[in-house]
C-alpha positions as CSV (number, residue, x, y, z in Angstrom):
1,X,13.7,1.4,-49.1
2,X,15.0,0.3,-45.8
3,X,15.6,3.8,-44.6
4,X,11.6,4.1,-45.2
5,X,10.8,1.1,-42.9
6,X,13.4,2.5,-40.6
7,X,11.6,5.5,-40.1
8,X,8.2,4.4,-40.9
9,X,7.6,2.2,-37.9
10,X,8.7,4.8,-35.4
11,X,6.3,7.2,-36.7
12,X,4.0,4.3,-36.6
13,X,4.8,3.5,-32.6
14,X,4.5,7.5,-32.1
15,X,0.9,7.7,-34.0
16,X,-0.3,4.6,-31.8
17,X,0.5,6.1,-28.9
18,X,-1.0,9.4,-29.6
19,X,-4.0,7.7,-30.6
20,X,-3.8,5.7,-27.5
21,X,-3.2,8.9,-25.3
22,X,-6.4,11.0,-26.9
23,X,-8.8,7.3,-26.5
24,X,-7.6,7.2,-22.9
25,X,-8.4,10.6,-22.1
26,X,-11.9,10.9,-23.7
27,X,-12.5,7.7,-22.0
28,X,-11.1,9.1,-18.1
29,X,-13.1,12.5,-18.8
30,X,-16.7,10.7,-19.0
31,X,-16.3,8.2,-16.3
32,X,-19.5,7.2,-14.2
33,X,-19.3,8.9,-10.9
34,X,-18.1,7.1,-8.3
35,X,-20.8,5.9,-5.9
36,X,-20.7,4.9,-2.6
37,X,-22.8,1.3,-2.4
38,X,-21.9,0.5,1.6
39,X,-20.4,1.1,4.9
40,X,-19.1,-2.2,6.6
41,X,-19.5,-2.0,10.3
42,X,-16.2,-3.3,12.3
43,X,-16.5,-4.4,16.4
44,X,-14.3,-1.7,17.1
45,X,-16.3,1.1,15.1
46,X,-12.6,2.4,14.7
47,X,-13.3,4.9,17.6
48,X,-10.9,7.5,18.1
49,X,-9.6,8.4,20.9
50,X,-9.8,5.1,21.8
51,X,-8.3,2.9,19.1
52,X,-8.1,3.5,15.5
53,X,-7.1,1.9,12.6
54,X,-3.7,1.8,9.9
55,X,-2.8,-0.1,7.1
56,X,-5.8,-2.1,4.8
57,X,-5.0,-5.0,2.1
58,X,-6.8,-6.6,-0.7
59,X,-6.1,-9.8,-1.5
60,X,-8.5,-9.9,-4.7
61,X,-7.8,-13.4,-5.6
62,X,-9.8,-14.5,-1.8
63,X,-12.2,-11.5,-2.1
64,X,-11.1,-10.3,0.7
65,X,-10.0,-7.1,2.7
66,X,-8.1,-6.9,5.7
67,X,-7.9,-3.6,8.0
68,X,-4.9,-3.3,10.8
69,X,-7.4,-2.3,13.7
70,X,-6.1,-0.8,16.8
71,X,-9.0,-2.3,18.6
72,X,-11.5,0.0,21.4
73,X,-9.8,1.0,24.9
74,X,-13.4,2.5,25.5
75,X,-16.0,-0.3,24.5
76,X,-17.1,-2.8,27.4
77,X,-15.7,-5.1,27.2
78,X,-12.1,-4.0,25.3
79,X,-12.1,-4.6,21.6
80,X,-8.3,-5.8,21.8
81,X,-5.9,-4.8,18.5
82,X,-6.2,-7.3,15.6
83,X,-7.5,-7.3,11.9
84,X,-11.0,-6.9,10.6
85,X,-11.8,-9.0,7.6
86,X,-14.1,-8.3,4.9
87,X,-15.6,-9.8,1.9
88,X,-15.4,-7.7,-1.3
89,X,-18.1,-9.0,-3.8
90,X,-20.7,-8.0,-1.4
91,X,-19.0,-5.6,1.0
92,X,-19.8,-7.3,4.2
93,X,-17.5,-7.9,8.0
94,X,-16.9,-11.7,7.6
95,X,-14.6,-12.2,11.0
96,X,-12.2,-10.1,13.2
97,X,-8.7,-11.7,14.3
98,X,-7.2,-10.6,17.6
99,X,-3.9,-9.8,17.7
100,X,-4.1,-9.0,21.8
101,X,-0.2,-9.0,22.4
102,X,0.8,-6.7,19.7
103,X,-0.2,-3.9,21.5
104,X,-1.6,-2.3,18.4
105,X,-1.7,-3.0,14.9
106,X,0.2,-1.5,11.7
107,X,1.1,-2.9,8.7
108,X,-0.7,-5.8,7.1
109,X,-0.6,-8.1,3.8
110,X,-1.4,-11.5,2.7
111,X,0.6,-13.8,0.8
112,X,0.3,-17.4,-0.8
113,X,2.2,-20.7,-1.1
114,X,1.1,-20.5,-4.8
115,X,2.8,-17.1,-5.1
116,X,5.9,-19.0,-6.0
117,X,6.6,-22.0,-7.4
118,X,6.7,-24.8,-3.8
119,X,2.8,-26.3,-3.6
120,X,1.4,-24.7,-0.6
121,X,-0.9,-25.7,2.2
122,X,-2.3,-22.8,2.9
123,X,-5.6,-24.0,1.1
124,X,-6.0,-21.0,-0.9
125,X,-6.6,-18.9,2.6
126,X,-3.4,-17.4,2.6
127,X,-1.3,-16.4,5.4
128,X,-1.9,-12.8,7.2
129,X,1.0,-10.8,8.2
130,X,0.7,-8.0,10.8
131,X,3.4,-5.4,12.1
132,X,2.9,-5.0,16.0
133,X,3.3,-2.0,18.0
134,X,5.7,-4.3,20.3
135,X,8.1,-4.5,17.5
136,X,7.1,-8.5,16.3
137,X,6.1,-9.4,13.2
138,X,2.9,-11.6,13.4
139,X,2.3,-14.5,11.1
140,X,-1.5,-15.9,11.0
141,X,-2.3,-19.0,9.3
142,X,-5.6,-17.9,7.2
143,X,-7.1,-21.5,7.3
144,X,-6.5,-21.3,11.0
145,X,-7.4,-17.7,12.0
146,X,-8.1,-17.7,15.7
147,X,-4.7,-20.0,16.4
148,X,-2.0,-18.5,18.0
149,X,0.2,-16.7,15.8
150,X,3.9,-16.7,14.8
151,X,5.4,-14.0,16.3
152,X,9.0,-12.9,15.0
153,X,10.7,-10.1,17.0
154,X,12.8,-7.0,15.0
155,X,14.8,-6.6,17.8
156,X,13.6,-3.3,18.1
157,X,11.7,-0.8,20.9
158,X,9.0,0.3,18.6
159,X,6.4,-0.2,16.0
160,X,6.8,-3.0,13.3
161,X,5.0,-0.9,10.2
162,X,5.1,-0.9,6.4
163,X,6.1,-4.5,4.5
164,X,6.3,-5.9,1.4
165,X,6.0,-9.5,0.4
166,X,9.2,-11.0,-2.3
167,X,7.3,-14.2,-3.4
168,X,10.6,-15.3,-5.5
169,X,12.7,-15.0,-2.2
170,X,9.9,-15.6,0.1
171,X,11.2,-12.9,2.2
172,X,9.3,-9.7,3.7
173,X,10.6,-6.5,4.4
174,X,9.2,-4.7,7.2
175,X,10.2,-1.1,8.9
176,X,10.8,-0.1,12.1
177,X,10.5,3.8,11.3
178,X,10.2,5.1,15.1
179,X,13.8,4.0,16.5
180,X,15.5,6.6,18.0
181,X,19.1,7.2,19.9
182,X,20.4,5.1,20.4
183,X,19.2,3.1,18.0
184,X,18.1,4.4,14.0
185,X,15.2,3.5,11.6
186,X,16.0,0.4,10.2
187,X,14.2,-2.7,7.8
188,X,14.1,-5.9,8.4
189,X,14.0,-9.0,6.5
190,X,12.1,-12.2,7.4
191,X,12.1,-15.8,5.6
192,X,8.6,-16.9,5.3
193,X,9.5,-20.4,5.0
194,X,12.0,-20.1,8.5
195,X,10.2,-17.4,9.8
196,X,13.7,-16.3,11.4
197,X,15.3,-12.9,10.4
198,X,17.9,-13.1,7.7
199,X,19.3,-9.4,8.0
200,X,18.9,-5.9,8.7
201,X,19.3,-2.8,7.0
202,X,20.0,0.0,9.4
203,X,19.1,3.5,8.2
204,X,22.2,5.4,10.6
205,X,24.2,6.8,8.3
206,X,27.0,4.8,9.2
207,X,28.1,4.3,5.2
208,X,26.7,6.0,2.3
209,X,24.5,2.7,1.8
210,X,23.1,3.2,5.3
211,X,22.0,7.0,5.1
212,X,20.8,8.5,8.0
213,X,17.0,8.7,7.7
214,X,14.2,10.0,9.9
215,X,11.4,7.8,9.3
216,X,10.8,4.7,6.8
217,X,7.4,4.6,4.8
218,X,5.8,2.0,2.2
219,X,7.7,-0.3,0.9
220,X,6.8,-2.4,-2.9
221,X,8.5,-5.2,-4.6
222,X,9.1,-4.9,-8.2
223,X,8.7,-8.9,-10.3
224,X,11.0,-7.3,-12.9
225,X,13.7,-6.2,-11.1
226,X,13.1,-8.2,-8.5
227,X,13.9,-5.5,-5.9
228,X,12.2,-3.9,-3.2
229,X,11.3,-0.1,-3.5
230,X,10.8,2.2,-0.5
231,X,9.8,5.6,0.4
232,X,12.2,7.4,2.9
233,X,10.5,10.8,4.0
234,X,13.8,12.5,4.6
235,X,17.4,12.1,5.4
236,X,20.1,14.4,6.5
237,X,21.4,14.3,2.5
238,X,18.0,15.4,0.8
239,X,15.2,17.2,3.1
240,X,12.6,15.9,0.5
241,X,13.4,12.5,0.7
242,X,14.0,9.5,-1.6
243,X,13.5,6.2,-3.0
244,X,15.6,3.7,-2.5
245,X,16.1,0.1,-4.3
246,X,16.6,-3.0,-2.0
247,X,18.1,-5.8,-3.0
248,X,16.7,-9.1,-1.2
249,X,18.9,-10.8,-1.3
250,X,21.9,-9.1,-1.2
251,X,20.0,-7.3,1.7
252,X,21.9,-4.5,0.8
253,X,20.4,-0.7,-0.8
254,X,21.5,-1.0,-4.3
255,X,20.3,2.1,-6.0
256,X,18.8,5.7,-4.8
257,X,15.9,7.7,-6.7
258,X,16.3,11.6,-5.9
259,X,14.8,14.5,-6.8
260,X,11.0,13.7,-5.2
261,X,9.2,16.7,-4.7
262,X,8.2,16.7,-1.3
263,X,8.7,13.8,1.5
264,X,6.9,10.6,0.0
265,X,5.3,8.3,2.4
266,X,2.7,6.4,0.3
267,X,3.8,4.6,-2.8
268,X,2.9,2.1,-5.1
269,X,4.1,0.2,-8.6
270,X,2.3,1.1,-12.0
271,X,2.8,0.1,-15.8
272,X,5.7,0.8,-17.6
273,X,8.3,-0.1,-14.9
274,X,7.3,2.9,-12.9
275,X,6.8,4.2,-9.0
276,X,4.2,7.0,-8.2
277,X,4.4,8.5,-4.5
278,X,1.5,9.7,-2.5
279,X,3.0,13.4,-3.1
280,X,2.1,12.5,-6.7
281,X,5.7,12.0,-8.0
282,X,6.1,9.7,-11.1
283,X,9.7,7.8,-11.0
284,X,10.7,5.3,-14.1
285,X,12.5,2.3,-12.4
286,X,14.8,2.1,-15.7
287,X,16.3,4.8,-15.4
288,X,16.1,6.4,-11.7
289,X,14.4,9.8,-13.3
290,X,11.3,11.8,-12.5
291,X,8.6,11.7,-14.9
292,X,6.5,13.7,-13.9
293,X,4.7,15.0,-10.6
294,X,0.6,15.0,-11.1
295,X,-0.9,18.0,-9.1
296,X,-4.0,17.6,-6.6
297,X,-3.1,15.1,-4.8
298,X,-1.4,14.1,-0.7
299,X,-1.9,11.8,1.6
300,X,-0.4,8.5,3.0
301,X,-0.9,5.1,2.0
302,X,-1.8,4.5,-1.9
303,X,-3.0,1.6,-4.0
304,X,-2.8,0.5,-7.5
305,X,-5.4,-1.4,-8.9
306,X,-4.8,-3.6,-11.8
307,X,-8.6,-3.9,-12.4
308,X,-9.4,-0.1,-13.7
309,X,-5.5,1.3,-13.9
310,X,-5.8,3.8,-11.4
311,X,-4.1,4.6,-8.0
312,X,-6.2,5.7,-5.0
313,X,-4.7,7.7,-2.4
314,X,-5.3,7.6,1.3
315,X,-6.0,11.1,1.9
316,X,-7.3,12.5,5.5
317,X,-10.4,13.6,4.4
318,X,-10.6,12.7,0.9
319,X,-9.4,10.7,-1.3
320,X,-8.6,11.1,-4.9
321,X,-8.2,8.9,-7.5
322,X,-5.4,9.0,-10.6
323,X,-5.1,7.6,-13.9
324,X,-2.3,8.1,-16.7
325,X,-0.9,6.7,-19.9
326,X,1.5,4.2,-18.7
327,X,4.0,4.7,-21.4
328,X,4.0,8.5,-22.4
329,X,6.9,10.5,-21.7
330,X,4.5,13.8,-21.2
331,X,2.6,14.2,-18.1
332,X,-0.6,12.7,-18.6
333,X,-1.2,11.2,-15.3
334,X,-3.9,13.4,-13.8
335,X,-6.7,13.3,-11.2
336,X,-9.5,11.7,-12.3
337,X,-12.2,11.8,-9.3
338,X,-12.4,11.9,-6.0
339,X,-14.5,9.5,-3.9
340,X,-17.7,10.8,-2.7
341,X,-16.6,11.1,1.5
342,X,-15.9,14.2,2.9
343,X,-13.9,13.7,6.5
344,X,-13.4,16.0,9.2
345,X,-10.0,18.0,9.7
346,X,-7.9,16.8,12.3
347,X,-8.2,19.4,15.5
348,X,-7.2,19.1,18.9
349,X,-10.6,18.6,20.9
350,X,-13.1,18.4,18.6
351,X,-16.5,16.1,19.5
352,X,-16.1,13.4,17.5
353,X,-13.8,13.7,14.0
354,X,-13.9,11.2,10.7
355,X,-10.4,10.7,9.3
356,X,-8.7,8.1,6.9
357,X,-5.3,7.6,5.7
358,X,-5.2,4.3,4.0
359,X,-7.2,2.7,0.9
360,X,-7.1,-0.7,-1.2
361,X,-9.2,-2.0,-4.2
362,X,-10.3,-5.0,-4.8
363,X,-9.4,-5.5,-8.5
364,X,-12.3,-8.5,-9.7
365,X,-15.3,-6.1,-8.8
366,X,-13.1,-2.8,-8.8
367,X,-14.5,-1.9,-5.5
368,X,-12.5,0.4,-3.2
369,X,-12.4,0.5,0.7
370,X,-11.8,3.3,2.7
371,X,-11.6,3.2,6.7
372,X,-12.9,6.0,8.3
373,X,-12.3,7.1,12.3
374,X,-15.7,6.5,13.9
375,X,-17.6,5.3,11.4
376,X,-16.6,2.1,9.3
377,X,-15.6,1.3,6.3
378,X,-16.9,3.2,3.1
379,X,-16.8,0.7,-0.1
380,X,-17.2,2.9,-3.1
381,X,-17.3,2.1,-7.1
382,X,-18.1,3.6,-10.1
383,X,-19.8,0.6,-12.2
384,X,-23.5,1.4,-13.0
385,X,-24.4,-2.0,-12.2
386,X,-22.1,-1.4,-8.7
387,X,-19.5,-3.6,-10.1
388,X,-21.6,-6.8,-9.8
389,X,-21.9,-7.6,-14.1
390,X,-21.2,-11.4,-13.0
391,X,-23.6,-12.0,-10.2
392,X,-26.0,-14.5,-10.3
């Protein structure tokens, strides 16, 4: 009679899933298209040549996006580098802070005194941080936009980029990917009570913990592990790259996820203790192994949004979207859709071109924001109702 329960209730976990795994995908094969429902004008119109744009953030619980913007060399007068901010109920620009010392704009995310457990003072604004092309690390106080900012140098000669935010450490990671001879790629790590650097982590392949990489990309930070995750495009051990595990605060790589299919720059946490890349790679944290790799799908910067379960990749002139059973061990992460923008290839000299590279979703109304070269940003959803159900 025990060996019956014994087996019984695996067979039962197997059934649920199957039957979990056929409801999800009749549900993801009769979605409502996605429809675009605005383009939010920004003061730089993200010309390029010119300026340009990087990174964007949602930071749902504000309702609020916020795009790195590389500012306007060509309007009268100079848009100067900073970030645009916008609201995400009703896709609107709300204010633009300038960031005129950085020399250009990169990396951005927001993070709150109530994301750990010290009462904050940040009034529920938040505090904006921004990687500079001068190297710094910018911290703006949200209640206080237009203040002057804390800046926090690297100590490097190049661009400040990708960061992640450890709210149990209150420490963010942030590359330096460009370094050359005679200096390397290397991450940094800055207290965001102190604002002072606490360590460094340089990618020279001085041990076998340091491995000599050319270029860092995004970085995430896993709550159960409690490590930082991040893309390395390729090192002179494995041409297609890696993930590695930080540990924040040992500061110190602590584990190294190989086998990626291609050079990963984009990447992003998902259910079931799990990593996907922007190449479409599918790592399990638990136990360093490839899951799967969904077809269909490049680009750079990538998003998961809690609200629907799916990833949205930054793509240059499209960008497609990806849902998957969280806990299957077959490959049922797929492409689902594909926003309804269609950019221009990148050429040499063409007229004017329409390019993006990064995307975020706001996960309350499930809207998604894509900044395109010359034009804005494009808010897309695919609610009937446009993802308004709770208006008033």
């Amino acid at each position: 009679m025990k060996l019956k329960n014994s087996v019984a209730v695996p067979i039962l976990v197997v059934f649920a899933l199957a039957l979990f795994a056929a409801v999800f995908a009749a549900f993801a094969d009769n979605l409502s298209p996605y429809q675009q429902i605005a383009t939010v004008s920004v003061p730089s119109g993200f010309a390029f040549p010119g300026g340009g744009f990087d990174i964007v953030w949602a930071d749902s619980s504000a309702g609020r996006v916020y795009i790195a913007d590389r500012g306007n060399t060509l309007k009268t007068p100079a848009v100067p580098p900073g970030v645009d901010v916008i609201s995400t109920k009703h896709p609107s620009f709300l204010f633009y802070v300038p960031l005129a010392n950085s020399g250009g704009t990169n990396g951005v995310l927001v993070f709150h005194d109530d994301d750990n457990d010290d009462q904050g003072d940040d009034n529920g604004q938040g505090t904006l941080v921004v990687g500079g092309t001068d190297s710094n690390t910018y911290f703006v106080d949200l209640s206080h936009p237009f203040a002057t900012p804390i800046a926090v140098s690297t100590g490097g000669h190049k661009r400040a980029d990708e960061l992640a935010y450890d709210p149990k450490d209150q420490v963010i990671l942030i590359a330096n990917p460009d370094e050359v001879s005679p200096n390397s790629p290397f991450v940094t790590f800055i207290s965001t009570k102190t604002h002072t650097v606490l360590g460094k982590i340089p990618y020279d392949g001085s041990t076998p913990l340091n491995p000599k990489a050319t270029g860092i990309e995004q970085p995430v930070w896993d709550g159960v592990t409690g490590k930082f995750y991040i893309t390395i495009p390729k090192t002179a051990a494995h041409a297609n790259g890696e993930i590695d595990e930080i540990d924040p605060a040992t500061r110190k790589l602590t584990g190294r996820i190989f086998g990626t299919t291609c050079s990963p720059a984009g990447l992003a946490l998902i259910p079931g203790q799990r990593l996907i890349t922007s190449c479409g790679d599918v790592v399990d944290i638990r136990f360093f192994t490839l899951v799967s790799t969904v077809t269909g799908v490049a680009g750079d910067e990538i998003w998961y949004n809690p609200g629907d379960e799916r990833v949205y990749f930054g793509g240059f002139i499209s960008t497609p979207v990806v849902n998957g059973v969280p806990f299957s061990t077959t490959p049922l992460y797929k492409v689902i859709a594909t926003l309804p923008w269609a950019g221009t290839p990148f050429v040499p000299t063409p007229p004017v071109f329409h390019f993006s590279h990064s995307v975020a979703a706001d996960s309350v109304y499930n809207h998604s924001f894509v900044p395109v070269s010359n034009t804005g940003v494009l808010v897309f959803t695919d609610d009937h109702d446009f993802g308004n159900e709770n208006d008033n």
